[in-house]
C-alpha positions as CSV (number, residue, x, y, z in Angstrom):
1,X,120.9,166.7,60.6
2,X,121.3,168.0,56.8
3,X,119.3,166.4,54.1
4,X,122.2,165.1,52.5
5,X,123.3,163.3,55.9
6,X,119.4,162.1,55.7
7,X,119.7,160.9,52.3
8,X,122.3,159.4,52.3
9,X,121.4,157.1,55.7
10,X,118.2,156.4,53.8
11,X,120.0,155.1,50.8
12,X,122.8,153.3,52.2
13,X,122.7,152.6,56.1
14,X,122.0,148.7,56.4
15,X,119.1,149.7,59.6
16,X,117.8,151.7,57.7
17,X,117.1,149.1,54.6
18,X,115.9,146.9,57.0
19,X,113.0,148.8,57.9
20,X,112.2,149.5,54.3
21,X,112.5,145.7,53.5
22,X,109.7,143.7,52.3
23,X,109.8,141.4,54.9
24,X,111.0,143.5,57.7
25,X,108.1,141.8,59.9
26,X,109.9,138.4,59.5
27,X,113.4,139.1,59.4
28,X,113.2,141.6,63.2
29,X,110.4,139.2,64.3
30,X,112.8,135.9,63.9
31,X,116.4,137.8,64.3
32,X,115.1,139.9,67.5
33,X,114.0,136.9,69.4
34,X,117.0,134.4,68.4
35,X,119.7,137.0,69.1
36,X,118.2,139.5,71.0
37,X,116.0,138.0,73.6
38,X,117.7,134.9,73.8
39,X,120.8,136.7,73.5
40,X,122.1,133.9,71.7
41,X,126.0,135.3,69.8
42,X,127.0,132.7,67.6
43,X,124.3,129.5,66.1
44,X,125.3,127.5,63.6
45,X,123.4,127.2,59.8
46,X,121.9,124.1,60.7
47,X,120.0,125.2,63.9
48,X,119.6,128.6,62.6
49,X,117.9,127.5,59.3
50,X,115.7,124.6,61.3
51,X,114.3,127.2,63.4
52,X,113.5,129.3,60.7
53,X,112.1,126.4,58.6
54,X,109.5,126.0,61.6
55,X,109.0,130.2,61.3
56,X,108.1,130.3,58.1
57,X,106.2,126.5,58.3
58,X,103.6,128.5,61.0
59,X,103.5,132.0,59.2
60,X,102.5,130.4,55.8
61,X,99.8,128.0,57.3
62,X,98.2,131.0,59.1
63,X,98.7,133.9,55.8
64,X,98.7,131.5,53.1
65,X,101.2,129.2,51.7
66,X,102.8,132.1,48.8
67,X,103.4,134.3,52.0
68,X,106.7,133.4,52.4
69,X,108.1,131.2,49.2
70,X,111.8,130.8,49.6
71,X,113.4,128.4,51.7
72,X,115.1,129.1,55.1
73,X,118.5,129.1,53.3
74,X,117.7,131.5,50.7
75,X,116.4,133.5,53.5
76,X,119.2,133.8,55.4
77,X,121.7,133.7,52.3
78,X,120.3,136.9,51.5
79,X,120.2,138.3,54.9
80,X,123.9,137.7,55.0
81,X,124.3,138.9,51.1
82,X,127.2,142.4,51.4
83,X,124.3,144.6,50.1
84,X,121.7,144.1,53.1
85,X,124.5,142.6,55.8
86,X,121.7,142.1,58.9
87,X,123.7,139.0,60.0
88,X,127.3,138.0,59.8
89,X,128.0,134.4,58.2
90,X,131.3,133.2,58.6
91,X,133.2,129.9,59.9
92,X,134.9,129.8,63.8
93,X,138.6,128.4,64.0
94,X,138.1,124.5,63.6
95,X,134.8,124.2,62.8
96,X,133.8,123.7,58.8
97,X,130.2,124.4,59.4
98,X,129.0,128.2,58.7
99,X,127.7,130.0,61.7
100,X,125.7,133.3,61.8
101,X,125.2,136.0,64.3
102,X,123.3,139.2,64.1
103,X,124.5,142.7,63.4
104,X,124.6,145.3,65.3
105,X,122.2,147.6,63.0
106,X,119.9,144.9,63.5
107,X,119.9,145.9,67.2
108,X,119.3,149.6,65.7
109,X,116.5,148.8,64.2
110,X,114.9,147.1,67.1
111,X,115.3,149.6,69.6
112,X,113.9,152.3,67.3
113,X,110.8,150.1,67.0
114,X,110.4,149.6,70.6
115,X,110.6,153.4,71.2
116,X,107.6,153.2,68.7
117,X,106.0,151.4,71.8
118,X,102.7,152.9,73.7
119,X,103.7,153.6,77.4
120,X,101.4,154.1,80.3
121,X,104.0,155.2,82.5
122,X,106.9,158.1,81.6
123,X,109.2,158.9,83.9
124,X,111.3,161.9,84.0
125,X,112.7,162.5,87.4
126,X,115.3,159.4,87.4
127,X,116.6,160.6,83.8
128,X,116.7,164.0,85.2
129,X,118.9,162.8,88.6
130,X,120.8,160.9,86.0
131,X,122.0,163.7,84.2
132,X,122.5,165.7,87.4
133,X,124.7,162.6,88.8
134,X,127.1,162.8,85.0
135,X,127.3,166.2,85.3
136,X,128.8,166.6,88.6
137,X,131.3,163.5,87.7
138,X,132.3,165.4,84.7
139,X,133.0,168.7,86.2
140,X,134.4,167.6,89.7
141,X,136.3,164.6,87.5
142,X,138.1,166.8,86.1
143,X,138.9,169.7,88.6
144,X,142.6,170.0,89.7
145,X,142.2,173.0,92.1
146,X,142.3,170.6,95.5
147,X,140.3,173.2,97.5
148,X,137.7,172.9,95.1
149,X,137.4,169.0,95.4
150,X,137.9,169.4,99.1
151,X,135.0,171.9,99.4
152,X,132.9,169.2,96.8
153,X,133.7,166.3,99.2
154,X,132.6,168.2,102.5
155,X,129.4,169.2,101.0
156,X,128.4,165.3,100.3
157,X,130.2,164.3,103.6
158,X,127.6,167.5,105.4
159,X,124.5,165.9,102.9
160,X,125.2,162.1,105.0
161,X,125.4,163.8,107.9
162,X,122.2,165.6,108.0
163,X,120.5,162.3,106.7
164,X,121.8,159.8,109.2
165,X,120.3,162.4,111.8
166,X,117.2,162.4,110.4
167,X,117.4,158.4,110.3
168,X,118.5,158.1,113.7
169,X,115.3,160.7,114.8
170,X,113.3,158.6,113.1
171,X,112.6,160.4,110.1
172,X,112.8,157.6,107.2
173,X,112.0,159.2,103.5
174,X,110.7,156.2,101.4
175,X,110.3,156.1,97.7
176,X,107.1,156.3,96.4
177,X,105.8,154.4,93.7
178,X,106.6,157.0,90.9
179,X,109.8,157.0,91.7
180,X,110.0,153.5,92.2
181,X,108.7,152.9,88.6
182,X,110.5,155.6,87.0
183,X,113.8,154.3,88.0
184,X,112.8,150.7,87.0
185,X,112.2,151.6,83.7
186,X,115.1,153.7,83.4
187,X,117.1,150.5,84.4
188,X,115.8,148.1,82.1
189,X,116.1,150.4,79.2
190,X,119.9,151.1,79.6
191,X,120.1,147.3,80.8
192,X,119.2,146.3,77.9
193,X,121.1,148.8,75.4
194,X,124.0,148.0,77.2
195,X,124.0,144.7,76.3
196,X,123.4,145.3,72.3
197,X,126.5,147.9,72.4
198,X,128.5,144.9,72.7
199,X,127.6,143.8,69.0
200,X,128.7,147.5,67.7
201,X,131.9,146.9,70.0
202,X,132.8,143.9,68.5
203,X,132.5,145.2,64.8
204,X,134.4,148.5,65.7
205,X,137.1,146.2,66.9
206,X,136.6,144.0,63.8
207,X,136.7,147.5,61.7
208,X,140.2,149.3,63.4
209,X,141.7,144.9,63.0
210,X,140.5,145.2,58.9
211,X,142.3,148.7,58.5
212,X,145.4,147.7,60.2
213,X,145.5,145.0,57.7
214,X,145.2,146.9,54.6
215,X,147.6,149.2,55.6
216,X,150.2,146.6,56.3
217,X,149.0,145.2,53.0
218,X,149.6,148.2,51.0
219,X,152.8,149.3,52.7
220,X,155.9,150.5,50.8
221,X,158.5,151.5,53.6
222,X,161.2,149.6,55.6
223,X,160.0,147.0,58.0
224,X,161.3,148.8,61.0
225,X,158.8,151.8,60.3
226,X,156.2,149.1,59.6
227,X,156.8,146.7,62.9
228,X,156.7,150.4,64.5
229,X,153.4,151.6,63.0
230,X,151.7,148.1,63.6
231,X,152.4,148.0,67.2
232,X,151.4,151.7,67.9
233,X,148.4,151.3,65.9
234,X,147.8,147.4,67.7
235,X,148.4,149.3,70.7
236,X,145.7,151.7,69.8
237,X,143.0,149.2,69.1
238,X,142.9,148.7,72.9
239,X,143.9,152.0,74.3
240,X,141.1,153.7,71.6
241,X,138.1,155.2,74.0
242,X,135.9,152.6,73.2
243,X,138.9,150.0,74.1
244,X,139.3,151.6,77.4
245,X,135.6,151.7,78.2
246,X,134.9,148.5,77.3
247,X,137.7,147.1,79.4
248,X,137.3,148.9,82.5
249,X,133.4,147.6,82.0
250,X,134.8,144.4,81.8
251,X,136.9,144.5,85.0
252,X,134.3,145.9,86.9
253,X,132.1,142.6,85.7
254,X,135.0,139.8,86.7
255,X,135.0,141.6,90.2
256,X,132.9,139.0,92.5
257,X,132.1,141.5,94.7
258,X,130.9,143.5,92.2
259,X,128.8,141.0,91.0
260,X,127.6,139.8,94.7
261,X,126.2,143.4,95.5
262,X,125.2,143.5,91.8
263,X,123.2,140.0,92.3
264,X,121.3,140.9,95.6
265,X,120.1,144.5,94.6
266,X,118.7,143.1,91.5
267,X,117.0,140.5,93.2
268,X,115.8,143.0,95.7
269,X,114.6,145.2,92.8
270,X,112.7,142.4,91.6
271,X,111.1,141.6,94.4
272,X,109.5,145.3,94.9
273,X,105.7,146.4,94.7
274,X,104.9,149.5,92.6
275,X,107.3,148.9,89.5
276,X,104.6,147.2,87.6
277,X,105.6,143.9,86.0
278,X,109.2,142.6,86.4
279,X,111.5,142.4,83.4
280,X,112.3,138.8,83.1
281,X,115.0,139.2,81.5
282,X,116.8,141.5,84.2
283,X,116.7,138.5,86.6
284,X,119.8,137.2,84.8
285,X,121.0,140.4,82.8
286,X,124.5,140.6,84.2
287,X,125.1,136.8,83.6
288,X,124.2,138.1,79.6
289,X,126.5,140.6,79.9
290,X,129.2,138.4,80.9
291,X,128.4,135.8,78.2
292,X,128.5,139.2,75.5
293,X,131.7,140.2,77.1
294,X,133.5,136.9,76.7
295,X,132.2,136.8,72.9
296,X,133.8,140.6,72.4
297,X,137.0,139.4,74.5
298,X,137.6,136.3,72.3
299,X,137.3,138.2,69.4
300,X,139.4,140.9,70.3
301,X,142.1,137.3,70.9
302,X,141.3,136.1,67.9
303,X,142.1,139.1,66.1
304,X,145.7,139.1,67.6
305,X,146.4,135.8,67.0
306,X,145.4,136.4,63.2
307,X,147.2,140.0,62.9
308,X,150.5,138.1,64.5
309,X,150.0,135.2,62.0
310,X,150.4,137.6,59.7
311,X,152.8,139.6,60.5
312,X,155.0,136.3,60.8
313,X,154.0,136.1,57.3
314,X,155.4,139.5,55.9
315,X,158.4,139.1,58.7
316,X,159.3,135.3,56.8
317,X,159.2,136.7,53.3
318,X,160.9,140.0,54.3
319,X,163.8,137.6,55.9
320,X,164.0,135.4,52.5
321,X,164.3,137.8,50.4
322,X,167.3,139.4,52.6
323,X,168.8,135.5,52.3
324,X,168.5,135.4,49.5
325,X,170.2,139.0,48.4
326,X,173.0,137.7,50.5
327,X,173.9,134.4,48.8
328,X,173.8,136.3,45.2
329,X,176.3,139.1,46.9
330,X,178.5,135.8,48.1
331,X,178.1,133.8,44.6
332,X,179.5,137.2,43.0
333,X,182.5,137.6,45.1
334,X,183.5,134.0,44.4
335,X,183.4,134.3,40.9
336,X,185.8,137.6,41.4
337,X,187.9,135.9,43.6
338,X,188.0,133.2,41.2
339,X,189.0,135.3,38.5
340,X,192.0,136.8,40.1
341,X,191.1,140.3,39.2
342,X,188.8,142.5,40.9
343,X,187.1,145.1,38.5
344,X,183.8,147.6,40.4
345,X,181.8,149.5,37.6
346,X,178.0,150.8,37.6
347,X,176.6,152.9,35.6
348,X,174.8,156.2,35.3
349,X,172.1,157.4,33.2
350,X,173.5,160.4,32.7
351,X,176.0,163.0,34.5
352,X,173.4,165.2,35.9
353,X,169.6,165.7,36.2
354,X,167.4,166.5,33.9
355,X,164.6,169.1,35.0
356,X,161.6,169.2,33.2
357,X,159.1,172.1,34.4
358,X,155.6,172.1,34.8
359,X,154.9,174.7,31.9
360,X,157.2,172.6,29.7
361,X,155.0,169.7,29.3
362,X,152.7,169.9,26.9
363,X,148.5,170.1,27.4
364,X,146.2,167.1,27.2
365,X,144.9,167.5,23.1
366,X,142.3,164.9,23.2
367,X,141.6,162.0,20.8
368,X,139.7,162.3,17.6
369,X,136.8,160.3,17.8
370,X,136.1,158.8,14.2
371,X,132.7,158.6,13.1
372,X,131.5,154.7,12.6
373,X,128.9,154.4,9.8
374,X,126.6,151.2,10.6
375,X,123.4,152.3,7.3
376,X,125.4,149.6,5.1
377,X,125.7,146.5,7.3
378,X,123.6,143.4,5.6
379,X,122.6,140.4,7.1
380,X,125.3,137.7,6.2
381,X,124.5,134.2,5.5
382,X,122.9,132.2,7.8
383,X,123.7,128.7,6.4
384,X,127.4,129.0,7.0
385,X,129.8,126.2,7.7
386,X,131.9,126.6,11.0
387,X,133.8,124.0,10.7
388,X,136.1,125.6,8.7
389,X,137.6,127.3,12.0
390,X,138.9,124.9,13.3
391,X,140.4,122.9,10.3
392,X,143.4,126.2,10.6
393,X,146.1,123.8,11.2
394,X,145.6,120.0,9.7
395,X,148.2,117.4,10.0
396,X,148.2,114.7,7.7
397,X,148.6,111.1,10.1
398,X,148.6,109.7,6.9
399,X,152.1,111.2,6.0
400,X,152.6,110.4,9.8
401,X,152.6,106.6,9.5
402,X,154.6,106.9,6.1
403,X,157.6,108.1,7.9
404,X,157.1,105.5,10.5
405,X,156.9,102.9,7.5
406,X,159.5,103.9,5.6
407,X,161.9,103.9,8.5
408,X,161.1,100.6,9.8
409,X,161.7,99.1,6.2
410,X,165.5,98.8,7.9
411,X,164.7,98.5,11.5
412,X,162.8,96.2,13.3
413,X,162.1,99.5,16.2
414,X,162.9,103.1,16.2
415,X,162.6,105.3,18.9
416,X,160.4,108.8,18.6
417,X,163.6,111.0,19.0
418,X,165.2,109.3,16.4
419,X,162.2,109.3,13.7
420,X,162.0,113.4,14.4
421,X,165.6,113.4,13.9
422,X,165.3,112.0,10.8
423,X,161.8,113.9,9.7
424,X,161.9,117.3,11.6
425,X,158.2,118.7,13.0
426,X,157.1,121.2,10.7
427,X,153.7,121.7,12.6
428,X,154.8,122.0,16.2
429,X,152.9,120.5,19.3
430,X,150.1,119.4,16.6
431,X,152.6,117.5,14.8
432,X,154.1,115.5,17.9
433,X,150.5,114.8,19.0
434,X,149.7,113.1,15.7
435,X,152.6,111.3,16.3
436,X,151.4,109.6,19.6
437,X,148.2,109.1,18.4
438,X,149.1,107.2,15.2
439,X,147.5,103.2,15.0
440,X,148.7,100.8,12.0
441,X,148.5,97.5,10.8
442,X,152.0,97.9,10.1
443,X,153.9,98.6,13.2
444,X,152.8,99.1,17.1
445,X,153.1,102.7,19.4
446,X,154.9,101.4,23.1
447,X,155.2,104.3,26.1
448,X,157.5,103.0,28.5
449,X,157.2,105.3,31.7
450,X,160.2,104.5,33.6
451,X,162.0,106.8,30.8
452,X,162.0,110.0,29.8
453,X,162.6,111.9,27.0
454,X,162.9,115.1,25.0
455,X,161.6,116.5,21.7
456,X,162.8,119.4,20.4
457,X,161.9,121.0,17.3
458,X,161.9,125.0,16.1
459,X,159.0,127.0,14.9
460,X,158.4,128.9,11.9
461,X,160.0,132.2,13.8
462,X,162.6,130.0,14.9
463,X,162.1,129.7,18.3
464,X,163.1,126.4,19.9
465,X,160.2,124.4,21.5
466,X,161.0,121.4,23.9
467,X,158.4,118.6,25.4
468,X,159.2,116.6,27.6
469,X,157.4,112.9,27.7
470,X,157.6,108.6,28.2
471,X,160.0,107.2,25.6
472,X,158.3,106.1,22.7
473,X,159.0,103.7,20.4
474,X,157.9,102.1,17.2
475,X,157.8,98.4,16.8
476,X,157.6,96.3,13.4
477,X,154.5,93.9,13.3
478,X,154.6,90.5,11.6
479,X,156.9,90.5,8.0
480,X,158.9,93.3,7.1
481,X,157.8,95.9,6.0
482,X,158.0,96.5,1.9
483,X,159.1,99.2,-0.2
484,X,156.8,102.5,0.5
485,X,155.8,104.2,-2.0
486,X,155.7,107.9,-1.5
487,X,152.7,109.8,-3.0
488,X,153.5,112.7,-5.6
């Protein structure tokens, strides 16, 4: 690896932060035996955060009570926070409750500190045979000479032969407790990173589901050539080489046969004497591999069900805006029809390109910056009245209720629109407010909301403003109103 590589996995790989974090004891401590040894895939908040409640309840009676200040939620809110992502909040289909489930860098950062592990025992011969075993699958895999394979397949068939003499003489080669060992260990190591690939599966799958969306997002072409590149690429989510492995690994787990022989070898395993203490956890590891498998399988279900969702989405608005082209091409032709005379122009920008070359155009001159001179600014008045901004426009409700007077000296109601026809708005929207809001001895403000009316009036550049509101109407109170006397 380069420095840069190096460096930049330092700085930016979420693992990586996690080891560096403050409390990196706590959060692998609490996530790695949750997720990891209970292998536990989805919890909801409210479990999650009781159990770390209790966590932190026991760690700060035996450090100290400021050992760990924040609250479970806080915790885990920033656990889940984009820049540290070391588990995944978000809410299942149905449920309004938030649910959390570890990452797979999480599972990263574990198994590099349980390589950081003293171990009495290394073995090397069942890594060794391992690699011999791959090797030979690779080559002879791939080999399409048949006398080869043929030549391949009698040497194994003349290896069986020459041991089920030596059983049948008697001569029984037993595994001693090395090897015994060595192979044990080997299994429970790749048992167990087997089962935290599936987390790293299920977020490649959520990754190649995210970038199909943006590019159906962000696309510009026809929807043929986009129905054609989102089933290719759909197609490719599952046919990709991790989609391929991780099915056939799944097939081979839903066989029952499989998982019979698989069962009574592991218990077998368990049960021999030389490999140390049993694995606890291998008693029952194919039954967490199946539970880890379902969770990757529904969420490869879920993401199809989403991604159709939404290509029903683009296909629907796609089909209404065709619809809608359509009925504007029929509402034109009637009008044609209707007009008895037929008449197809369009226009043209001009009767033939124009080219503008490269060299033509002329270089980027940039901007004069002008200089700002800040030596003569003085520190204003302090005691300054604000008020002032907000008195910009004033209407006078006392000129208001003078109209209203004056025209109810002949009537004993008059309706708003009537009034303004009378006294135009010179104010706009302010204006008509004052209007609603007037209250006089003189004369009483009724809504009725069963009707509607409209105001119109024009503002000072002459545009035409209308509002629409309950009729309102002005009614005379008590004697008639006298002569008004209108200020100077």
């Amino acid at each position: 690896m380069q420095f840069d590589e190096v460096e930049s996995l330092r700085r930016h790989h979420p693992a990586w932060r996690l080891l560096r974090a403050d409390n990196a004891p706590l959060i692998l401590s609490f996530l790695g035996r949750v997720f990891v040894d209970e292998n536990i895939r989805t919890i909801s908040a409210t479990e999650l955060i009781t159990r770390l409640s209790d966590e932190l309840y026991q760690l700060n009676e035996r450090l100290g009570a400021e050992a760990f200040p924040k609250s479970a939620k806080a915790y885990l809110d920033s656990w889940a926070a984009p820049e540290n992502g070391w588990v995944r909040k978000y809410y299942p289909v149905g449920s309004e409750e938030a649910h959390f489930d570890a990452t797979a860098d999480v599972e990263k950062a574990l198994s590099w500190l349980s390589s950081l592990r003293a171990r009495s025992f290394v073995g090397t011969e069942s890594r060794l045979n391992t690699i011999f075993d791959l090797l030979q699958q690779m080559v002879f895999g791939t080999e399409t000479d048949p006398q080869v394979r043929l030549a391949e397949l009698q040497r194994r068939r003349a290896e069986i032969d020459a041991e089920i003499a030596r059983v049948h003489a008697g001569e029984v080669e037993v595994m001693d407790v090395a090897g015994r060992r060595d192979r044990y260990q080997q299994f429970t190591s790749t048992a167990r990173e087997l089962l935290s690939d599936f987390r790293e599966v299920e977020s490649n799958f959520r990754g190649l589901d995210r970038d199909l969306r943006e590019r159906i997002a962000a696309w510009s072409g026809s929807k043929g050539e986009l129905l054609d590149d989102v089933l290719g690429n759909r197609t490719s989510i599952a046919d990709s080489d991790q989609g391929k492995s991780f099915h056939a690994f799944y097939d081979f787990l839903l066989s029952q046969q499989r998982q019979d022989q698989f069962a009574e070898l592991l218990e077998r395993v368990q049960k021999l004497e030389g490999i140390g203490v049993p694995d606890p956890r291998m008693r029952h590891i194919h039954h967490d591999w199946l539970d880890a498998g379902e969770r990757t399988q529904a969420t490869v279900r879920l993401l199809s069900e989403q991604l159709r969702r939404f290509l029903d989405d683009q296909v629907w608005l796609e089909n209404r805006r065709v619809i809608e082209i359509l009925r504007n091409i029929e509402s034109t032709a009637l009008k044609l029809r209707d007009t008895g005379r037929i008449e197809l122009s369009t226009e043209m920008d001009a009767t033939s390109p124009v080219l503008t070359l490269p060299m033509e155009r002329p270089l980027y001159t940039p901007t004069e910056k002008t200089p700002i001179d800040s030596g003569g600014i003085h520190e204003g008045e302090r005691d300054l009245d604000t008020s002032l901004l907000f008195e910009q426009v004033y209407v006078d409700r006392a000129r208001l209720s003078l109209n209203v007077r004056r025209a109810l000296q002949q009537h004993d109601q008059i309706a708003l629109t009537d009034l303004i026809a009378q006294e135009p708005i010179e104010q706009g929207l302010a204006e008509l407010v004052g209007y609603l809001s007037l209250d006089d001895s003189g004369f009483e403000v009724v809504f009725d909301e069963a009707v509607r009316q409209r105001v119109r009036w024009h503002d000072p550049d002459g545009a035409e403003r209308v509002a629409q509101l309950p009729a309102v109407t002005y009614l005379r109170i008590g004697q008639p109103i006298g002569p008004v006397e209108v200020p100077r």
